[in-house]
C-alpha positions in Angstrom: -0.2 -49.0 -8.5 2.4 -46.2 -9.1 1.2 -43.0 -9.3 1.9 -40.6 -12.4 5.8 -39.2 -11.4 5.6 -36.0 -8.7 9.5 -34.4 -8.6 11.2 -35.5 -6.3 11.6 -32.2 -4.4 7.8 -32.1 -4.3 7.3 -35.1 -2.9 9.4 -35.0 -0.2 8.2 -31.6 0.8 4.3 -33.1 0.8 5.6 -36.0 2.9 7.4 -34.1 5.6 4.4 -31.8 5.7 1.5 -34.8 6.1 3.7 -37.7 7.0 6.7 -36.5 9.2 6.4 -34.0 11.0 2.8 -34.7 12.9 4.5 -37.7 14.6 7.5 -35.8 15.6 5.5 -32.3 16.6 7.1 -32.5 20.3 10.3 -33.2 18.8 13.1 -30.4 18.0 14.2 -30.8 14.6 15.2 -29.4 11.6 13.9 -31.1 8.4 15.6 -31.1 4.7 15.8 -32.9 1.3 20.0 -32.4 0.9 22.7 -34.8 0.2 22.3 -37.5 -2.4 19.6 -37.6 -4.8 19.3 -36.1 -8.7 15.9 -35.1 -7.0 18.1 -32.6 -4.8 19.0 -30.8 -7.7 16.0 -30.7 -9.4 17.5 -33.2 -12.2 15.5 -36.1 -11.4 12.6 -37.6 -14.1 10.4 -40.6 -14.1 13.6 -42.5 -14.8 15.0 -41.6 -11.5 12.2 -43.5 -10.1 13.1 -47.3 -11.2 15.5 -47.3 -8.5 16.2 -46.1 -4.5 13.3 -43.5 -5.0 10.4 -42.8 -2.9 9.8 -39.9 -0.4 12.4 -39.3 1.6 13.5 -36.7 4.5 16.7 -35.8 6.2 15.4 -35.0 9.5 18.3 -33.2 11.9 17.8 -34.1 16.2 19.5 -32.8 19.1 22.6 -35.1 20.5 20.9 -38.6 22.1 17.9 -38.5 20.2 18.2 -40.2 16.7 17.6 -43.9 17.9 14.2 -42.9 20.2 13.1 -40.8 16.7 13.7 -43.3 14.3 11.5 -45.7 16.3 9.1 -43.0 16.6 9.1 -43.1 13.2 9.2 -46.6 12.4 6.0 -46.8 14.2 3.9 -44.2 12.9 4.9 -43.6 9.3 2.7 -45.4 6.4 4.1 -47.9 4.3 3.0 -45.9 0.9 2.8 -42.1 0.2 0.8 -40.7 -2.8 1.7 -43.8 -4.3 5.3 -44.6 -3.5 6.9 -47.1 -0.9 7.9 -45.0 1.9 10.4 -47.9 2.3 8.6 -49.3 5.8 10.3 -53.0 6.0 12.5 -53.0 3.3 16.7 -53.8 5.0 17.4 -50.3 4.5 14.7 -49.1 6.2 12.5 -45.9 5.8 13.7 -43.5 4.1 13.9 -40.5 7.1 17.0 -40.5 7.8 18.1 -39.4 11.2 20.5 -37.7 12.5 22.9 -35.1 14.5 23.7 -32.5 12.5 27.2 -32.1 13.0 27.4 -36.3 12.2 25.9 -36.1 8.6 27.8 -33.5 7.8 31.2 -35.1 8.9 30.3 -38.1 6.7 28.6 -36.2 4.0 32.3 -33.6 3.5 34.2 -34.7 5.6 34.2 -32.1 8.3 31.7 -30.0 10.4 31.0 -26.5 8.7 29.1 -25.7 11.8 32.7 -25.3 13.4 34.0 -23.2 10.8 34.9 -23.9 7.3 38.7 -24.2 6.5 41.3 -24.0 3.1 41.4 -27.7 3.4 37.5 -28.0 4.1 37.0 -25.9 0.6 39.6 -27.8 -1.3 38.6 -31.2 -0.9 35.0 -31.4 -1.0 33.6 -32.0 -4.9 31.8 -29.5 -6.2 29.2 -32.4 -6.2 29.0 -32.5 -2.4 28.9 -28.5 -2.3 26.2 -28.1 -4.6 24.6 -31.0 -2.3 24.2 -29.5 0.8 23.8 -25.6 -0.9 20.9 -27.1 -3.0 17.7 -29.2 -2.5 15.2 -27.2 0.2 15.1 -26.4 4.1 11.4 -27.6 5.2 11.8 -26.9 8.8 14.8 -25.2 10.7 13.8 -26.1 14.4 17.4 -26.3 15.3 19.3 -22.9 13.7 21.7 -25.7 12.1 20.6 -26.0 8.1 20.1 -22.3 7.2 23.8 -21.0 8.8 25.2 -23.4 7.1 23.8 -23.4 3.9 25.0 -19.9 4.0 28.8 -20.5 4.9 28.8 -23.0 2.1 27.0 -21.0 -0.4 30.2 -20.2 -2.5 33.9 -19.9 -2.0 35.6 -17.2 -0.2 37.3 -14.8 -2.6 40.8 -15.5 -2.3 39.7 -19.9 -2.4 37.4 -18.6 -5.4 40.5 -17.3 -7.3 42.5 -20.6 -6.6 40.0 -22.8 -7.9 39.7 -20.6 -10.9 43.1 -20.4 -11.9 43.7 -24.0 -11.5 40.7 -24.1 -14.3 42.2 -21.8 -16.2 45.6 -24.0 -15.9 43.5 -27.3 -16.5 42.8 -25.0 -19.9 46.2 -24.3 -20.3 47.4 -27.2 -20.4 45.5 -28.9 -23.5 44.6 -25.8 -25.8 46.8 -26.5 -28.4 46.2 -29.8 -28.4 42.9 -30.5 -30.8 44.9 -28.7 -33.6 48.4 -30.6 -32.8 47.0 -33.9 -32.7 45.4 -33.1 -36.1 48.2 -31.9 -37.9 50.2 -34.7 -37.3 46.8 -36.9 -39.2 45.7 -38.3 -35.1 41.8 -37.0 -35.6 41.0 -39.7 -32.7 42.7 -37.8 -30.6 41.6 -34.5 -31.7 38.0 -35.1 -30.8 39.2 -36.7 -27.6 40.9 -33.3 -26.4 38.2 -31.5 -27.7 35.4 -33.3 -25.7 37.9 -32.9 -22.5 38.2 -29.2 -23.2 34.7 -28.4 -23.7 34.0 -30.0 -20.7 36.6 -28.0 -18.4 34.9 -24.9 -20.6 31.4 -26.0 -19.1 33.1 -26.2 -15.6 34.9 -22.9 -15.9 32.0 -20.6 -16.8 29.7 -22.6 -14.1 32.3 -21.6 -11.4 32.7 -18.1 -13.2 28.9 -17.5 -12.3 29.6 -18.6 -8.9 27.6 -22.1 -9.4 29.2 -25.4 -8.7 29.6 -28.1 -11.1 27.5 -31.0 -10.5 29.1 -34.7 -11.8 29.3 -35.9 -15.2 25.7 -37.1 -15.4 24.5 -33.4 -14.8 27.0 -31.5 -16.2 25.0 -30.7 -19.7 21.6 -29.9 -17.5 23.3 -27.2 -15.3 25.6 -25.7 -17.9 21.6 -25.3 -20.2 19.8 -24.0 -17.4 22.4 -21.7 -16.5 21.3 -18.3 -18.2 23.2 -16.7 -21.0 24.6 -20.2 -22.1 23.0 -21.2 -25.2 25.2 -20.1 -27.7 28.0 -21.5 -25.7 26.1 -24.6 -26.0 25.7 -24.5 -29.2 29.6 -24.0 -30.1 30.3 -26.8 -28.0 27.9 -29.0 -28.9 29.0 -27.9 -32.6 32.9 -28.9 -31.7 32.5 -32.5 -30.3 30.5 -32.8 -32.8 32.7 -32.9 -36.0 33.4 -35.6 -37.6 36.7 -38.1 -37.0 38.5 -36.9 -40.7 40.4 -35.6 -42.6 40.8 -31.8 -41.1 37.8 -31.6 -39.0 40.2 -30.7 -36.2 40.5 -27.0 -38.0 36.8 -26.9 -37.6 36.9 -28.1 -33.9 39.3 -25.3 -32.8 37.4 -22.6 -35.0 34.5 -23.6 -32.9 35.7 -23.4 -29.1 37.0 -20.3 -30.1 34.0 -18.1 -29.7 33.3 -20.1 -26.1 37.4 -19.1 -25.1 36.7 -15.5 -26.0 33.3 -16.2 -24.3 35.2 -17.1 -20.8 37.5 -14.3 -21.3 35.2 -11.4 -21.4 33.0 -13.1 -18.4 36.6 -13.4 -16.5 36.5 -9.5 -17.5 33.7 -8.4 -16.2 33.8 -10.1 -12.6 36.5 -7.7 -11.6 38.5 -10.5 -9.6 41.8 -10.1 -11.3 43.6 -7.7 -13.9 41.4 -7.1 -16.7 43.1 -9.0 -20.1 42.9 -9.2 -23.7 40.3 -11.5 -25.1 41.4 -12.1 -28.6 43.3 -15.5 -29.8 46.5 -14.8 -30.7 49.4 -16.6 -32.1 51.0 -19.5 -30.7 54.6 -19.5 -32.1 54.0 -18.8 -35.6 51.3 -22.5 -35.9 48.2 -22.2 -37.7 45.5 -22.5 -34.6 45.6 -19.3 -32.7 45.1 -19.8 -29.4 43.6 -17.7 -26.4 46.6 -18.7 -24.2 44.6 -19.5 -21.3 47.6 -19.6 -18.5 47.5 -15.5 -18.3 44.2 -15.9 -16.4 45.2 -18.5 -14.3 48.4 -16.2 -13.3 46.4 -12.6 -13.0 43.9 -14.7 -10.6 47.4 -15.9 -8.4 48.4 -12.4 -8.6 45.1 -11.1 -7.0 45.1 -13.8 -4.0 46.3 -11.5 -0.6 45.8 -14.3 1.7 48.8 -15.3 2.0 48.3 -19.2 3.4 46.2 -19.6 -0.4 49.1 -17.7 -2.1 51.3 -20.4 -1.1 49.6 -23.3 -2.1 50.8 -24.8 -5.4 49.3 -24.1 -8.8 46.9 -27.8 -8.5 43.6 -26.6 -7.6 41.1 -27.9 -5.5 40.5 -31.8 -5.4 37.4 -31.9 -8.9 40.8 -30.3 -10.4 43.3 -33.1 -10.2 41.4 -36.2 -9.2 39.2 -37.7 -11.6 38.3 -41.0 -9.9 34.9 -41.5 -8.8 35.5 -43.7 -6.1 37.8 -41.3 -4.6 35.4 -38.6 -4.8 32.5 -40.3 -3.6 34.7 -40.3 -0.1 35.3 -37.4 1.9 38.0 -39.5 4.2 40.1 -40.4 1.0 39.4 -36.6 -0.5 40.6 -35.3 2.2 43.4 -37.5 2.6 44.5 -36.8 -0.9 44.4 -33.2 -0.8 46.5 -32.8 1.9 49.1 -35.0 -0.3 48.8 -32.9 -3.1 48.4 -29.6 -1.5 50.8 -29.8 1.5 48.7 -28.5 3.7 
């Protein structure tokens, strides 16, 4: 009988506490709930648990210890925890998973942040995968390996921050005059199309703004609500994806991001990372949908970068910013791969 749902962050804390960590006491070890899981994040709901749910710790050993642990484990864990499966004889097995640090990280981003993190480390690791391993919670941290790193990876150093930002900005850029040119010429259909793609790289651009990494599609909505200061953001957005497909509802699309443009613009302002610009909309030769004319951010941000090895990296952004694909992203190898394609580095 399933118990009534316990979050997921919770749960795995009360497992590692009762469960884990009296059978591996003598062991050194550091113990987390990070990596995959809307529980990690603190999205998860009774839905999350009709599928790969239960309690579940990532527990970190020393080099040539993992096997002798596991079976350690195996042996002395129960087969249910306040009401879940604990996974004990199921072909995936129990759901501990361990490991050397310096391993699950490599397959987790693709690289060890306990060597040091790197341009192409930054670049090519989703936000998703960030927000990952900087989220869930540290139960134990026997080994000095969870906490340094957590740390390193907390946010972007600030000449990577303003890359990624301007290639937001230039993602903005790019399709800002679109909602109101697809409607003058009578395509509504693909008015509302841009204007669901621009609210969403509005969403993504204030989140990294306040220095918090987007999490995937699924979540994207949650984080941008929870974030403080949001709502009426929300609420403009909401409003614009929300018109109609007819006649001239694309006016009332761009009349609506407007406020969340000036929005960005005045938060861009107040950070201090770059030259300090205008906020107003302003007209975009002589057409009748003023525009904020988003590209002067992403250049005053390129024009505050000093280090010169980010300076020179082209105007694409880091790999959420030109790769869409979630099969791609899902894999550090082939992230990492096709950054260094797009980036030259």
């Amino acid at each position: 009988m399933m118990s009534s749902f316990i979050p997921g962050l919770e749960l795995s804390r009360t497992f590692y506490r009762q469960a884990v960590r009296p059978i591996v006491t003598g062991v050194a070890h550091s113990a987390a709930l990070i990596g995959a899981g809307s529980e990690v994040l603190a999205f998860d709901t009774e839905r999350s648990t009709d599928h790969d749910w239960g309690p579940r710790v990532v527990l970190f050993v020393a080099p040539g210890r993992a096997g002798q642990v596991r079976q350690t484990l195996e042996e002395g864990l129960p087969e249910v925890f306040c009401g879940y499966r604990t996974g004990l004889g199921e072909p995936r097995g129990h759901r501990v998973q361990v490991s050397e640090a310096a391993t699950w990280f490599t397959e987790r981003l693709g690289f060890d942040p306990l060597g040091g993190v790197g341009v192409l480390d930054w670049l090519s690791t989703p936000w998703q995968r960030l927000a990952e391993v900087t989220g869930g919670e540290v139960f134990h941290d026997g080994l000095g390996v969870l906490e340094p790193v957590r740390a390193a990876l907390r946010w972007y150093p600030p000449d990577v921050e303003r890359y990624v930002l301007a290639g937001q900005w230039r993602r903005l850029a790019r399709q800002e005059a679109f909602p109101g040119r697809c409607g003058e010429v009578g395509d509504e259909l693909g008015s509302a199309l841009v204007t669901a793609e621009l609210a969403r790289d509005l969403m993504c651009l204030l989140l990294l703004t306040r220095r918090r990494y987007p999490p995937y599609a699924k979540w994207l909505g949650s984080a941008f609500a929870r974030m403080s200061g949001t709502a009426e953001a929300a609420e403009e957005l909401a409003a614009a994806v929300s018109v109609g497909v007819g006649a001239g509802g694309w006016r009332e699309r761009h009349r609506r991001l407007g406020p969340v443009y000036r929005r960005a613009a005045a938060l861009h302002n107040r950070t201090g990372r770059a030259a300090v610009l205008d906020e107003g909309l302003r007209e975009h030769h002589r057409r009748p949908f003023p525009l904020l004319e988003a590209g002067r951010f992403a250049e005053a941000l390129r024009r505050a970068i000093t280090d010169d090895r980010v300076r020179a990296l082209p105007p694409v952004g880091s790999i959420d910013q030109f790769a869409h694909s979630s099969d791609l992203l899902t894999d550090p190898r082939r992230c990492r791969a096709a950054t260094r394609a797009v980036l030259d580095l």
